[in-house]
C-alpha positions in Angstrom: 89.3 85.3 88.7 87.7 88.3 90.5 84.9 90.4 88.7 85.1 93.2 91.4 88.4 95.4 92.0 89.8 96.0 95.1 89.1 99.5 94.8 85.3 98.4 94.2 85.3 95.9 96.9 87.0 98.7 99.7 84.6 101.1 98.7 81.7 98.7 99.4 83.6 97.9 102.7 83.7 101.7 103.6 79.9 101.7 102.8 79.5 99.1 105.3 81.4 100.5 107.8 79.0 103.5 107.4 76.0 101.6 107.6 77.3 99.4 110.6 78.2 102.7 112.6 74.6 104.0 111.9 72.8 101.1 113.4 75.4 101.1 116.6 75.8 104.7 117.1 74.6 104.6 120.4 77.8 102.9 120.9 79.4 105.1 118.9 80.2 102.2 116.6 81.8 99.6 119.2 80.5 96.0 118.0 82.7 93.0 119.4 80.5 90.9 117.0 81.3 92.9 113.7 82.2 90.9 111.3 78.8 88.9 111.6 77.3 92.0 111.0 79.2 93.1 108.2 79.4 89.6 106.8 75.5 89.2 105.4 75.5 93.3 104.9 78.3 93.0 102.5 77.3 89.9 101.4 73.9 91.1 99.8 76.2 94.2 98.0 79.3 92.0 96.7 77.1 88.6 95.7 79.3 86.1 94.0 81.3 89.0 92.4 84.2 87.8 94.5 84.4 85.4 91.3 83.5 82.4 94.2 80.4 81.8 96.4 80.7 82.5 99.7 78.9 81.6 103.1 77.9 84.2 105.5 80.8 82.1 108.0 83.3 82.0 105.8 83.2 85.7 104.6 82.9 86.2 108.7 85.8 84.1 109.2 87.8 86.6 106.1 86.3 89.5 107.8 88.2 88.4 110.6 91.8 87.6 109.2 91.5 90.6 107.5 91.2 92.8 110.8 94.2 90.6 112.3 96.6 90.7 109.7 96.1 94.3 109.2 96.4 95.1 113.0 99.5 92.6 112.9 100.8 95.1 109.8 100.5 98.3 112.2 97.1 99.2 111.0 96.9 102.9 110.0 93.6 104.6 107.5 93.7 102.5 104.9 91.8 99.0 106.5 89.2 99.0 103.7 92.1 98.3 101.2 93.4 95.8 103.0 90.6 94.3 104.2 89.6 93.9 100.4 93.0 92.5 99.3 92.2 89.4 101.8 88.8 88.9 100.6 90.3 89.0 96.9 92.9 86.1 97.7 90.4 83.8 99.9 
């Protein structure tokens, strides 16, 4: 059972897409290793309120399915929704 919505849990996922932009905007953004940066960011935000511990890899690893099954779905605006919907169902 989750203790955080999805709508919670994409907001926080928009906040660290902010804050991940910010510290590479010198690349405007571009970070092929993203998801280990997002991981212990989001980590220290979301805590166990997933309604399970998580380890900096395996939230990494959702991170990761999340961006591939959204891609594989067409993509389109609404990846912090999506993404969150896959960190919900683990």
């Amino acid at each position: 059972m989750s203790v955080i919505s999805k709508q919670e849990l994409a907001a926080g996922l928009k906040e660290t897409a902010q804050a991940h932009h910010e510290a590479y905007r010198e690349s405007d953004g571009f970070d092929p290793e993203w998801a280990s940066w997002y991981a212990p960011y989001l980590q220290t935000r979301i805590g166990d309120r997933l309604g399970r511990s998580l380890t900096r890899s395996e939230l990494t690893y959702l991170l990761i399915k999340a961006q591939r099954e959204h891609d594989a779905a067409g993509g389109g605006s609404q990846w912090p929704e999506s993404y969150a919907g896959v960190l919900l169902e683990g």
